[in-house]
GUDRENNU-226095 format. One record per residue: chain; x, y, z of N, C-alpha, C in turn; residue number from 1; residue in one letter. Coordinates in nm, 4 decimals, m for minus. Atoms other than C-alpha are relative to their C-alpha. Layout:
REM GUDRENNU-226095
SITE  c  nx  ny  nz  cax  cay  caz  cx  cy  cz  k  r
SITE  A  X  Y  Z  X  Y  Z  X  Y  Z  NUM  a
...
//
This chain:
REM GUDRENNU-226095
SITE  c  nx  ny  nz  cax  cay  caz  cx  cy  cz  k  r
SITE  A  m0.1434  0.0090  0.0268  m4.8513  2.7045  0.9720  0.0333  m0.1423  m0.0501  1  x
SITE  A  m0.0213  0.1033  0.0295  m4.7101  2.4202  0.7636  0.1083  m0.0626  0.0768  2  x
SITE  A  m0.1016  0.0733  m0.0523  m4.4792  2.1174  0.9077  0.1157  0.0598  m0.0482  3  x
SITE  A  m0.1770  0.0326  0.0535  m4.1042  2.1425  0.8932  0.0137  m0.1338  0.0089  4  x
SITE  A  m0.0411  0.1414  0.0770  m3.9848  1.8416  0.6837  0.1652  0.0192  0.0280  5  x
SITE  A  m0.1258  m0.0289  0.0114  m3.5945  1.7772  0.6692  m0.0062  m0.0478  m0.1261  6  x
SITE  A  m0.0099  0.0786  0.1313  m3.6619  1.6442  0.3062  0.0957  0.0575  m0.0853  7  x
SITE  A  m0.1063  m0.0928  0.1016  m3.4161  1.8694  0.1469  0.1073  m0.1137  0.0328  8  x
SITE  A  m0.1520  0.0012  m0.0918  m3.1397  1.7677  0.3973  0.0195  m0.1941  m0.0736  9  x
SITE  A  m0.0120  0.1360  0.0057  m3.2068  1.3829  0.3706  0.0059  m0.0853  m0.1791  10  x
SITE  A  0.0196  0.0191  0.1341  m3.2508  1.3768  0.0181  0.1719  0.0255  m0.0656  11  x
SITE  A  m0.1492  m0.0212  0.0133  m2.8751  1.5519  m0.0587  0.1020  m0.0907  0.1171  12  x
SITE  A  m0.0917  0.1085  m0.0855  m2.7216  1.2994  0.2325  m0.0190  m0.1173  m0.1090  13  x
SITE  A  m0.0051  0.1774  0.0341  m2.8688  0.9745  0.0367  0.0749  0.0433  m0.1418  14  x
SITE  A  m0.0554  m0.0348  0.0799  m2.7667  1.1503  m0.2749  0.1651  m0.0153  m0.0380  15  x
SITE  A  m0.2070  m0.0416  0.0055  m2.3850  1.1879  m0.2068  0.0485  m0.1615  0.0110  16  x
SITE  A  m0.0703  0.1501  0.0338  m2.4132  0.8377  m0.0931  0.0204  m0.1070  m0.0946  17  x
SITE  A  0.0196  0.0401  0.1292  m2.5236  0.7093  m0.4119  0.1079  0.0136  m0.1130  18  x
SITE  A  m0.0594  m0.0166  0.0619  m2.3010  0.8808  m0.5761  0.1630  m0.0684  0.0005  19  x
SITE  A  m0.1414  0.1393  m0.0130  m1.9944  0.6565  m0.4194  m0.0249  m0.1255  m0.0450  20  x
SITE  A  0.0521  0.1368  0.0812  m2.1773  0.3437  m0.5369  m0.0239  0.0146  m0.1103  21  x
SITE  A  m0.0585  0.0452  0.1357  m2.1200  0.4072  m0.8842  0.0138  m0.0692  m0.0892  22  x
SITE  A  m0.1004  0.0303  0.0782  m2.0051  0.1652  m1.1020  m0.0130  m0.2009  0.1063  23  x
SITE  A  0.0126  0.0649  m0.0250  m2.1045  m0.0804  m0.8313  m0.1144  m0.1345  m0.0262  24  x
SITE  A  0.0577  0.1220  0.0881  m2.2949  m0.4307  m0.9213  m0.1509  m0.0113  0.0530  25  x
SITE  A  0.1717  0.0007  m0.0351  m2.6984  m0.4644  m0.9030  m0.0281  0.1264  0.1051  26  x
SITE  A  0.0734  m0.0874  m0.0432  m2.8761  m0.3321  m0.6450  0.0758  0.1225  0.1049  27  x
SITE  A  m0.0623  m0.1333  m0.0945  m2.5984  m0.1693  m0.4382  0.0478  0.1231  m0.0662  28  x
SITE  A  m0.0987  m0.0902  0.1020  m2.5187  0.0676  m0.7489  m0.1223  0.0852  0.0557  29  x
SITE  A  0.1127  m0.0427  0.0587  m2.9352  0.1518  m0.7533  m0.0811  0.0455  0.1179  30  x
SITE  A  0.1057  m0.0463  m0.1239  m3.1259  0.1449  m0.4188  0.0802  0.0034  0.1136  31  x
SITE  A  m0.0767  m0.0362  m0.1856  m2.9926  0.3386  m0.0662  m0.0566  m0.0979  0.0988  32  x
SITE  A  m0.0103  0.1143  m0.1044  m3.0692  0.0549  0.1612  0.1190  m0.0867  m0.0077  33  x
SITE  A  m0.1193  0.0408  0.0032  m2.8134  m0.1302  m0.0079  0.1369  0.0744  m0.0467  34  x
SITE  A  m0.1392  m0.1044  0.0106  m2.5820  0.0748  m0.1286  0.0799  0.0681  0.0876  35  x
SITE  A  m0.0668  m0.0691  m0.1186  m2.5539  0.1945  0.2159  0.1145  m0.0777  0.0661  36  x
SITE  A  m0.0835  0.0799  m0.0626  m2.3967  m0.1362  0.3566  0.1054  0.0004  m0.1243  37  x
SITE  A  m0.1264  m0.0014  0.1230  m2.1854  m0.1297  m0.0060  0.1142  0.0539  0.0485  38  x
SITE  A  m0.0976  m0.1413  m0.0131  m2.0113  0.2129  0.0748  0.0609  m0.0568  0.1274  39  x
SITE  A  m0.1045  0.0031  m0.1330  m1.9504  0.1243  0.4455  0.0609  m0.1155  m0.0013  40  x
SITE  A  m0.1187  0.1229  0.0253  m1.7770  m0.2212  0.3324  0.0988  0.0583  m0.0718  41  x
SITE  A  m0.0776  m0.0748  0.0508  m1.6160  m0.0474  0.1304  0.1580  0.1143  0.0179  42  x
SITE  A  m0.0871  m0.1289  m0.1246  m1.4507  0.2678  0.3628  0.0806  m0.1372  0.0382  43  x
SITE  A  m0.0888  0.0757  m0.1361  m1.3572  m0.0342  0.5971  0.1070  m0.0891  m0.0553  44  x
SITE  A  m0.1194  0.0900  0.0026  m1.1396  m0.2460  0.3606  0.0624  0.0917  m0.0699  45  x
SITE  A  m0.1072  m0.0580  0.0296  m1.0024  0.0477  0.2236  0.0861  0.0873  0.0721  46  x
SITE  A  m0.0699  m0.0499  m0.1262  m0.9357  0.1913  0.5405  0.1281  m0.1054  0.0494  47  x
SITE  A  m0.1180  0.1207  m0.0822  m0.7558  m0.1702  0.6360  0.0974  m0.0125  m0.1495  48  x
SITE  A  m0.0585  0.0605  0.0974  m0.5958  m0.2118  0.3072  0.0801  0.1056  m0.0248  49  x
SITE  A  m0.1059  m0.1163  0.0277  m0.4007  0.1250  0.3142  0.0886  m0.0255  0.0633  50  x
SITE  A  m0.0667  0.0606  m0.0521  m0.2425  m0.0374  0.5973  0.1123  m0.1629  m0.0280  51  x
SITE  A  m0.0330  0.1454  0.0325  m0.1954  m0.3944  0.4323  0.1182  0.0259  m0.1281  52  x
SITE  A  m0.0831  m0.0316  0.1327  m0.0289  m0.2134  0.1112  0.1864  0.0138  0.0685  53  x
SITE  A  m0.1270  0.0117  m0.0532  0.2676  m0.0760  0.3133  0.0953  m0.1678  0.0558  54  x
SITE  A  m0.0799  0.1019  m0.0259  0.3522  m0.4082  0.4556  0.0229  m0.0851  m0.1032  55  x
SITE  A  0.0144  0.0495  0.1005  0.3028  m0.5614  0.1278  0.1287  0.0461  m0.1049  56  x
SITE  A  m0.1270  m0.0939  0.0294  0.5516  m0.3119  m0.0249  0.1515  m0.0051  0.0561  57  x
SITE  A  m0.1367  m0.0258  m0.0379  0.8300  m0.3741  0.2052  0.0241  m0.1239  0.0214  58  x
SITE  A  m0.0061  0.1321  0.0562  0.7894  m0.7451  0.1588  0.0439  m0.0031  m0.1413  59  x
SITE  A  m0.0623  m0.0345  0.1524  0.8304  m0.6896  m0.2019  0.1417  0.0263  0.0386  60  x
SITE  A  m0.1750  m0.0193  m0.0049  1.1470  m0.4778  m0.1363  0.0745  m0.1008  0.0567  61  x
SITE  A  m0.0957  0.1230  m0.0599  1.2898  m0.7508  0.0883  0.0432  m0.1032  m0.1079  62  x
SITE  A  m0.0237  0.0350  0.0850  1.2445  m0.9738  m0.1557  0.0863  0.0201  m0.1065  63  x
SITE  A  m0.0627  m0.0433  0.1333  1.3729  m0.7881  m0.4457  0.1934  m0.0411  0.0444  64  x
SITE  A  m0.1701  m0.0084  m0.0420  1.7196  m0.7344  m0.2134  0.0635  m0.1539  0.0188  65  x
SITE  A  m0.0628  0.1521  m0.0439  1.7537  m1.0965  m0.0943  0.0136  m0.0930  m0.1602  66  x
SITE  A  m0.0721  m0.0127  0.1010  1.7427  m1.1507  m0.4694  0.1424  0.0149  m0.0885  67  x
SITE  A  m0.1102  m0.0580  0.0324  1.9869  m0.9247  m0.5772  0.1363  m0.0931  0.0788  68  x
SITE  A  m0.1293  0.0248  m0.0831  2.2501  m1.0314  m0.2814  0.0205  m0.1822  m0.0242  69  x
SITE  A  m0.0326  0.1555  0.0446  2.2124  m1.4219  m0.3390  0.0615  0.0014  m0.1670  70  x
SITE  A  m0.0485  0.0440  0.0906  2.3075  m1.3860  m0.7079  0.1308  0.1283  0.0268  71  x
SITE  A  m0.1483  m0.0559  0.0105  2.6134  m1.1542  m0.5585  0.0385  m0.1266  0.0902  72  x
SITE  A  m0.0504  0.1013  m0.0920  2.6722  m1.4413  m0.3200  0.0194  0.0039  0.1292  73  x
SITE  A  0.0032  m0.0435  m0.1888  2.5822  m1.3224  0.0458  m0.2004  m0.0188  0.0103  74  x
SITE  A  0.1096  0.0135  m0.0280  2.2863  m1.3835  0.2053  m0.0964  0.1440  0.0433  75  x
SITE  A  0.0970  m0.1339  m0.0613  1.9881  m1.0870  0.3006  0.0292  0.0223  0.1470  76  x
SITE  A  m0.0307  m0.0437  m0.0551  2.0433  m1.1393  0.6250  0.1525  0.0596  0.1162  77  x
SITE  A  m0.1834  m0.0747  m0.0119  2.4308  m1.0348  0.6283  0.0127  0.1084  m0.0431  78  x
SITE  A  m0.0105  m0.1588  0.0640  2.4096  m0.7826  0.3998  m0.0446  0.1146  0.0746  79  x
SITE  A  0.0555  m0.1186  m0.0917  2.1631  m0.5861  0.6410  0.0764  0.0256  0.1242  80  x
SITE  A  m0.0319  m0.0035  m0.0951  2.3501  m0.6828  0.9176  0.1475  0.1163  m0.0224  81  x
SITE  A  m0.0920  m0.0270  m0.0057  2.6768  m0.5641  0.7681  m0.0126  0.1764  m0.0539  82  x
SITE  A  0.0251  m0.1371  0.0004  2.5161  m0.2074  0.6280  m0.0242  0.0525  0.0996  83  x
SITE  A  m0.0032  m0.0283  m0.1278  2.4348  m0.1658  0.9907  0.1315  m0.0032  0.0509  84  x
SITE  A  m0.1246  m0.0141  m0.0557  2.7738  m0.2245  1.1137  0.0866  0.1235  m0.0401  85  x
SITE  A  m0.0683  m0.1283  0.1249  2.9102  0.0449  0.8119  m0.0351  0.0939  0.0597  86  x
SITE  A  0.0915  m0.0687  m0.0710  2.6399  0.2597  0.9673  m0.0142  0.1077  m0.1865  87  x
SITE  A  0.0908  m0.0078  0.1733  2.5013  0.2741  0.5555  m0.1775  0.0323  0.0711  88  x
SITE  A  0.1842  0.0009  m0.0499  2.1254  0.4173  0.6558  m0.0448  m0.0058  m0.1219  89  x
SITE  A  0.0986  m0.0245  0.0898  1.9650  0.3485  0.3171  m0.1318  m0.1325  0.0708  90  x
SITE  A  0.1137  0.0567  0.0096  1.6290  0.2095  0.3363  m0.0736  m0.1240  m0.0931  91  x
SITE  A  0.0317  0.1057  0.1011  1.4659  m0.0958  0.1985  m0.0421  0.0696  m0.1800  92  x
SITE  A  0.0806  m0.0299  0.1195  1.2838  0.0944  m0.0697  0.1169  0.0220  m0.1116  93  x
SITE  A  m0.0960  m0.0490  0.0820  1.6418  0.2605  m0.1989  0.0392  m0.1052  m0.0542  94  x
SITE  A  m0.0740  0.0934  0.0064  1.8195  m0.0660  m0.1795  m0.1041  m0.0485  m0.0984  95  x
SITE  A  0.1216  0.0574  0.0933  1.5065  m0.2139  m0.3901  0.0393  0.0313  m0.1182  96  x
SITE  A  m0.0090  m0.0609  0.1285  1.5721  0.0311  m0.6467  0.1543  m0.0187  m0.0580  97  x
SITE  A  m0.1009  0.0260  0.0433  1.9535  0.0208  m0.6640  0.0265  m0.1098  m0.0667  98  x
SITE  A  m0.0256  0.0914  0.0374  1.9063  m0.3417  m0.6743  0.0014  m0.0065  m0.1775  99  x
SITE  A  0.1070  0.0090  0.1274  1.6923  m0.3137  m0.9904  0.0464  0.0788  m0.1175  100  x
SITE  A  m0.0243  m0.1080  0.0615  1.7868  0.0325  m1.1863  0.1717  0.0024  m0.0019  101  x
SITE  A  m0.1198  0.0007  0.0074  2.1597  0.0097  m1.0886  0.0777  m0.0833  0.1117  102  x
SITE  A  m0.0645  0.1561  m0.0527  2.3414  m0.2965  m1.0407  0.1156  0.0231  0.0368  103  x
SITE  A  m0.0993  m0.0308  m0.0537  2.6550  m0.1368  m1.0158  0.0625  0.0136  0.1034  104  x
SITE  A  0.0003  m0.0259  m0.1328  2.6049  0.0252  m0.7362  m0.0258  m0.0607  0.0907  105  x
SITE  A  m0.0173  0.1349  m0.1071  2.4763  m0.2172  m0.5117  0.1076  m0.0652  m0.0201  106  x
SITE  A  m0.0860  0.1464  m0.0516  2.7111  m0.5008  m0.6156  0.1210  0.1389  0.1037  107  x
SITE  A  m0.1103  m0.0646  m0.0987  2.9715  m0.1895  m0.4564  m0.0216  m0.0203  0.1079  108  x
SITE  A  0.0189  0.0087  m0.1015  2.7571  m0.2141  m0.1458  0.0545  m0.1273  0.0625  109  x
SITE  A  0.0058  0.1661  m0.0288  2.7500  m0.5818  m0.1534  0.1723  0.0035  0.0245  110  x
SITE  A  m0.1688  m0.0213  0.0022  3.1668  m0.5538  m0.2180  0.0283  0.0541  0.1641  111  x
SITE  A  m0.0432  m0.0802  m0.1139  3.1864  m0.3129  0.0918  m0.0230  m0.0695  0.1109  112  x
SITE  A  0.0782  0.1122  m0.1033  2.9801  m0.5386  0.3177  0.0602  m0.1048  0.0265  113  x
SITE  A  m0.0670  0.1299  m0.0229  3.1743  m0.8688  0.2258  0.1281  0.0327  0.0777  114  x
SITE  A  m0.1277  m0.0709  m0.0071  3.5306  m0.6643  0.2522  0.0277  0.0156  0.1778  115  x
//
């Protein structure tokens, strides 16, 4: 009776991993020893960096608004304070966009807020 090998199995595992190293530089594109530590650096800062984007994003928006409201002539943190008081629930991201796409409308907010 001949051995059982898993050579199939291990052969389609290194395979798939290869195939995520891609496009990547020397030897981690070419040989599974390295390519292995490639891929799993890889997973892990794009695992942490899906996290880092959101906060990155709502820094931006802050920005954008504290923008906007200094060249209406109130500071960022009045304006938030005073859409809270209104009980205005838009969200940084909206306010981002109003700022940006329609100026109108915010400066109304901004108006409502000072008022």
């Amino acid at each position: 009776m001949p051995r059982v090998t898993n050579a199939g199995q291990t052969r389609r595992r290194k395979q798939r991993l290869m195939k995520t190293t891609r496009g990547y530089f020397g030897n981690k594109s070419r040989l599974y020893r390295y390519a292995k530590d490639a891929s799993q650096r890889a997973r892990k800062y794009a695992y942490r960096d899906r996290r880092v984007r959101r906060r990155e994003f709502r820094s931006l928006w802050i920005t954008r608004i504290n923008a906007a409201c200094r060249a209406a002539g109130i500071k960022y943190s009045v304006f938030m304070a005073g859409l809270k008081k209104l009980n205005i629930q838009l969200d940084r991201k909206q306010l981002s966009e109003l700022a940006i796409n329609d100026a109108a409308a915010f400066a109304a907010l901004v108006a409502k807020v000072k008022a």
